[in-house]
C-alpha positions in Angstrom: -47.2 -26.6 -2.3 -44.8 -28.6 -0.7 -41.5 -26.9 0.3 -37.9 -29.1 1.0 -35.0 -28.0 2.3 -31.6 -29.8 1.2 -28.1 -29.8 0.4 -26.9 -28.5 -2.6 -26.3 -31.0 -5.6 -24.2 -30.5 -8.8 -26.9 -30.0 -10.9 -28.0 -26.9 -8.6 -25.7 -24.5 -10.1 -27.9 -22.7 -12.3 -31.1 -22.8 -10.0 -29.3 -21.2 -7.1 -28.1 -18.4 -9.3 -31.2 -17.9 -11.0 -32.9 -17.8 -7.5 -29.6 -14.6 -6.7 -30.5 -12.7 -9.4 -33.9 -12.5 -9.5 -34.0 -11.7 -5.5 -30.7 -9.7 -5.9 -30.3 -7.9 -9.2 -27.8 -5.9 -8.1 -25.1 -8.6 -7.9 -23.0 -11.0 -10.5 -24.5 -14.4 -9.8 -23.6 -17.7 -12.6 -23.4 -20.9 -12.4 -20.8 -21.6 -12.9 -19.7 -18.9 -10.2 -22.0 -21.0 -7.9 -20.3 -24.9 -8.5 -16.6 -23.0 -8.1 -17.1 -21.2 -4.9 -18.5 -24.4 -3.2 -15.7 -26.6 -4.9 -13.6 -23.7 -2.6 -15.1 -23.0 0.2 -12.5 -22.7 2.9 -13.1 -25.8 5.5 -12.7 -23.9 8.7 -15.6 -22.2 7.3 -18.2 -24.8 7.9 -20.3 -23.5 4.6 -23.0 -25.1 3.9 -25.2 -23.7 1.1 -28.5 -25.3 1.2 -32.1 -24.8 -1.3 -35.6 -24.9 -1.0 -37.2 -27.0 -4.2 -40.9 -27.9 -5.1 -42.2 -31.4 -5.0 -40.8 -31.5 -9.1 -37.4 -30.3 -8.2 -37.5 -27.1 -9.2 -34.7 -24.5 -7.0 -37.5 -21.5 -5.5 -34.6 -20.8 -2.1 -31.3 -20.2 -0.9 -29.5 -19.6 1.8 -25.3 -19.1 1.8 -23.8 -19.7 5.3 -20.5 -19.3 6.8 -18.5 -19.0 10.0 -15.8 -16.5 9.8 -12.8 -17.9 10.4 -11.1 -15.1 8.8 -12.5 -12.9 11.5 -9.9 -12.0 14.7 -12.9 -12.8 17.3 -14.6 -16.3 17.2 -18.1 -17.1 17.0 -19.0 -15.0 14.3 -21.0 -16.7 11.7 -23.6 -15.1 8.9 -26.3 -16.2 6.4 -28.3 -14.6 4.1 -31.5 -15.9 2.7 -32.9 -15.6 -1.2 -36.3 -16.6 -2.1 -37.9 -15.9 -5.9 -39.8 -13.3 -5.9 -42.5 -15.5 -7.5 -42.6 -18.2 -4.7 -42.6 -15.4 -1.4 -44.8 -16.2 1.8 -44.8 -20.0 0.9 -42.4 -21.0 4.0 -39.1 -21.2 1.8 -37.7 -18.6 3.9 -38.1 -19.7 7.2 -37.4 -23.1 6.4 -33.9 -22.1 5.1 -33.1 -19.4 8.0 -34.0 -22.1 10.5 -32.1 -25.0 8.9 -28.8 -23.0 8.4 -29.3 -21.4 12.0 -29.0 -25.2 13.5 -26.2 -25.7 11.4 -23.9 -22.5 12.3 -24.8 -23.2 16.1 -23.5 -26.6 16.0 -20.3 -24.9 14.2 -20.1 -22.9 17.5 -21.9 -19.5 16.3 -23.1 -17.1 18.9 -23.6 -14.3 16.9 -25.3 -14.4 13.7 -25.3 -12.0 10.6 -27.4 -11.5 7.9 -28.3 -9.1 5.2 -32.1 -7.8 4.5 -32.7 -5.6 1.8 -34.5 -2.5 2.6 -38.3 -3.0 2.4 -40.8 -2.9 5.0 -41.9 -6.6 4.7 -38.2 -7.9 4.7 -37.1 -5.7 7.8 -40.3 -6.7 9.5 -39.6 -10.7 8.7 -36.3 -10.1 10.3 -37.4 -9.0 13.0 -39.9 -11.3 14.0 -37.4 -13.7 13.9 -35.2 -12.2 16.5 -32.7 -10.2 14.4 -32.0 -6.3 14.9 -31.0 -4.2 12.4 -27.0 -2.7 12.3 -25.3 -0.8 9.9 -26.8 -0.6 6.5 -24.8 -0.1 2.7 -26.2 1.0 -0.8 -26.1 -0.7 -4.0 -24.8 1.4 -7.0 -26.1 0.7 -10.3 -24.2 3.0 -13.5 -25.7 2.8 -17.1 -22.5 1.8 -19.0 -23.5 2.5 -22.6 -25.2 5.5 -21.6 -22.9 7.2 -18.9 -20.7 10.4 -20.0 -17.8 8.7 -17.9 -15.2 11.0 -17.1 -12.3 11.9 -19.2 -9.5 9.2 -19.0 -6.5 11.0 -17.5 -2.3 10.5 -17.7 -1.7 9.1 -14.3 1.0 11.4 -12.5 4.6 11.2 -12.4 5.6 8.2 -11.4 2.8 6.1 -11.4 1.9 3.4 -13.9 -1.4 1.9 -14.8 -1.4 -1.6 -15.5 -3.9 -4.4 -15.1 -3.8 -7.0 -12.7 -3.1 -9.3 -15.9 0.3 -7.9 -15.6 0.9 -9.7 -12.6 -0.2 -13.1 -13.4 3.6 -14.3 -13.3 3.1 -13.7 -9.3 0.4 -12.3 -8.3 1.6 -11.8 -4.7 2.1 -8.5 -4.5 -1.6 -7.5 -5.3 -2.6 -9.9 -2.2 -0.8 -8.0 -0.3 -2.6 -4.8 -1.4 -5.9 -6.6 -1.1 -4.9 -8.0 3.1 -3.9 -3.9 3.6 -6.7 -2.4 2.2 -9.5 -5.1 3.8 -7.8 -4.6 7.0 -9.8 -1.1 7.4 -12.9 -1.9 5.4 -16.3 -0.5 6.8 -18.3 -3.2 8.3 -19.3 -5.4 11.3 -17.0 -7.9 11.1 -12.9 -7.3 11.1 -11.5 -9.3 7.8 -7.7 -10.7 8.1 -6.1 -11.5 4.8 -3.8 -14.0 5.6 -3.9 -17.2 3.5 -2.0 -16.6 -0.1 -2.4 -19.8 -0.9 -6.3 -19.7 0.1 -6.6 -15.9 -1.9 -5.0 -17.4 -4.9 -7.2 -20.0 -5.1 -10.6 -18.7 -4.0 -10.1 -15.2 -5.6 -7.3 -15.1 -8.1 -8.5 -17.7 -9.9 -12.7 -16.9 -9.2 -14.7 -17.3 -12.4 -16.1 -13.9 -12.4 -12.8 -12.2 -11.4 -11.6 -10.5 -14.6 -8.2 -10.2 -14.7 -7.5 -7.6 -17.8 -10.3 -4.9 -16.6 -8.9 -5.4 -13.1 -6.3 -1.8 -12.9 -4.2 -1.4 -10.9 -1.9 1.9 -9.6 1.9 1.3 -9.2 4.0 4.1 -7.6 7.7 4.0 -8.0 7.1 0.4 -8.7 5.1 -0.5 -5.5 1.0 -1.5 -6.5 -0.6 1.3 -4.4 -4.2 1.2 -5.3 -6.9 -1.2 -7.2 -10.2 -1.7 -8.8 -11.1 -5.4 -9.0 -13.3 -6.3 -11.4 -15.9 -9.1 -11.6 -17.5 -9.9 -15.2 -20.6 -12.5 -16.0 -20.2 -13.0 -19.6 -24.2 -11.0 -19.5 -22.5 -7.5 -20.3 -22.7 -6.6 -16.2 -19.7 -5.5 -14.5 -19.1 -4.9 -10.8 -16.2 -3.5 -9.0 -15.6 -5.7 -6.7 -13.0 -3.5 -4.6 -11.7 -0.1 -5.2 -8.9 0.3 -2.5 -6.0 2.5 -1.8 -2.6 1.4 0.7 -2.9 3.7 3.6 0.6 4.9 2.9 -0.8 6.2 -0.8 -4.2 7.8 0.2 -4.9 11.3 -0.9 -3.5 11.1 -4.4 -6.8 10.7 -6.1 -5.6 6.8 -7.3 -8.7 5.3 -6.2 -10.8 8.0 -8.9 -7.6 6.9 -11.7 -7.9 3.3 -11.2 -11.7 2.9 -11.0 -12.2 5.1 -14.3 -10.0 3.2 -16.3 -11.3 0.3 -15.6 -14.6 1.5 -16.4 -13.4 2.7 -19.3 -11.8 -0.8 -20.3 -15.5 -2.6 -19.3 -17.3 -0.3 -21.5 -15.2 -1.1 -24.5 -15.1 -4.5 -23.6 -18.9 -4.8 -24.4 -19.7 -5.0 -20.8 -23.6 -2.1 -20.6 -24.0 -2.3 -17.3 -22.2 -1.2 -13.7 -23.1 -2.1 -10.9 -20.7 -1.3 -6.9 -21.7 -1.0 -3.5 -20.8 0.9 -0.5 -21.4 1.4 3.1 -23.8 3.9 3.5 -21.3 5.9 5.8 -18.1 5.4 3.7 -18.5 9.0 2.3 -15.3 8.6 0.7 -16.0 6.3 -1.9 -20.1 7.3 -2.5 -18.9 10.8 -3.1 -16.2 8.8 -5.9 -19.0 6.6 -7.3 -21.4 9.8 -7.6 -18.7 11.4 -9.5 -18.7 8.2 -11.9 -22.5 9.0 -12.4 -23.8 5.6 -10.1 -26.9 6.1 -8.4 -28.6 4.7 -5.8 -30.7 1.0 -6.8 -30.9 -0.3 -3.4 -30.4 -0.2 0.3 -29.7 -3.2 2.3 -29.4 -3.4 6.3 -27.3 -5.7 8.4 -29.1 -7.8 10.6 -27.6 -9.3 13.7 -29.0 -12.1 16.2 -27.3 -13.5 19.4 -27.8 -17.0 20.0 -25.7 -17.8 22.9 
């Protein structure tokens, strides 16, 4: 079977999220989702998403690419590589690892990141192709319609639930809460949150960001703590971020926030939950085991230096 490797077009949309969530059931993927985040895609970040298609057209690969810019060291760049699970060990896979390598080393990548889920054949591809595993994080999957979700609680004095609907007006302050709490996120690469205008546009306004199951923890009239979440219109939910300000931590907000929003998705329609964590962030898998989320998959960060 003949295997090409290409730009995205338009019409791509739905093919490269079908190819995501059959490879990846553990994560929102629409079409819709697809067209806005390369309509967005931040230009210092040099993304190229590319597929693999059969001789009649038909989207069988991925691969999503970056550099990150948003990173304080240069030369950082990542990829990761989605294949149907009905079109394996044709080629796709290599194709699209060796066309967006070529690509992020002309964008001045020397070090290169990519996530493998966590299966002998997969780790084993990696590493045939020069990558070595890193740090590793689960994903969470909760029954929705099923789970005995914990009680929903009064929030202490002086703190107020509300959703991030409430701050549609200006949404500035909960970017703010977003830069401090991605500042000291687990993971191999250092995020800095510092483009409003970028955040706004990219994440405010993301198709899958939902807005009224999105809570949000305001003490004394400051936003303190967060659960973002992310809705496909298929009855799956994901949290997309549970964090707490470091000047807040220790109050149990993060447990208050993420409940009620659960709580909201659930009555909202939405069956199933779906989170992931770092597998050393002990903090917030002890939280989601409290929830009732379990364990549907493990995934290892790969990295490869190319110069």
């Amino acid at each position: 079977m003949t295997v090409i490797v290409r730009d995205v077009r338009a019409q791509d949309a739905e093919g490269f999220a079908r190819v995501r969530r059959a490879a990846l059931p553990f994560m929102l993927a629409t079409g819709e989702q697809c067209a806005f985040d390369w309509a967005h895609a931040h230009p210092k970040g040099h993304e190229r998403p590319l597929v693999a298609v059969t001789g009649d057209g038909e989207v069988i690969g991925t691969v999503q690419q970056r550099i990150a810019h948003d990173a304080p060291e240069p030369g950082i760049g990542s990829l990761n590589v989605y294949v149907s699970p009905s079109h394996l060990r044709r080629g796709a896979g290599t194709l699209l690892l060796h066309a967006a390598e070529e690509h992020l080393a002309r964008q001045g990548a020397r070090t290169l990141y990519s996530w493998v889920l966590d299966a002998p054949e997969n780790l084993a591809w990696a590493e045939r192709r020069g990558y070595a595993p890193s740090r590793s994080a689960y994903f969470l999957r909760l029954d929705l319609a099923a789970a005995e979700l914990p009680p929903l609680q009064d929030p202490p004095a002086g703190v107020e639930l509300r959703t991030a609907q409430d701050f549609a007006a200006d949404p500035r302050p909960l970017f703010a809460l977003d830069a401090v709490t991605t500042a000291d996120e687990p993971g191999d690469v250092g995020t800095m949150l510092d483009d409003y205008a970028h955040w706004r546009a990219t994440t405010w306004e993301h198709p899958l960001f939902d807005r009224r199951l999105t809570t949000v923890a305001v003490v004394d009239g400051v936003p303190a703590a967060f659960s973002a979440a992310q809705t496909d219109g298929l009855g799956r939910y994901n949290s997309g971020m549970t964090g707490t300000a470091p000047a807040f931590r220790g109050r149990g907000l993060a447990k208050l926030v993420k409940n009620a929003s659960l709580h909201r998705a659930r009555a909202a329609g939405c069956t199933e939950a779906f989170t992931g964590n770092d597998t050393g962030n002990g903090a917030m898998l002890a939280i989601n085991r409290w929830f009732g989320y379990e364990v549907a998959a493990r995934e290892v960060r790969h990295v490869r230096t190319i110069g």
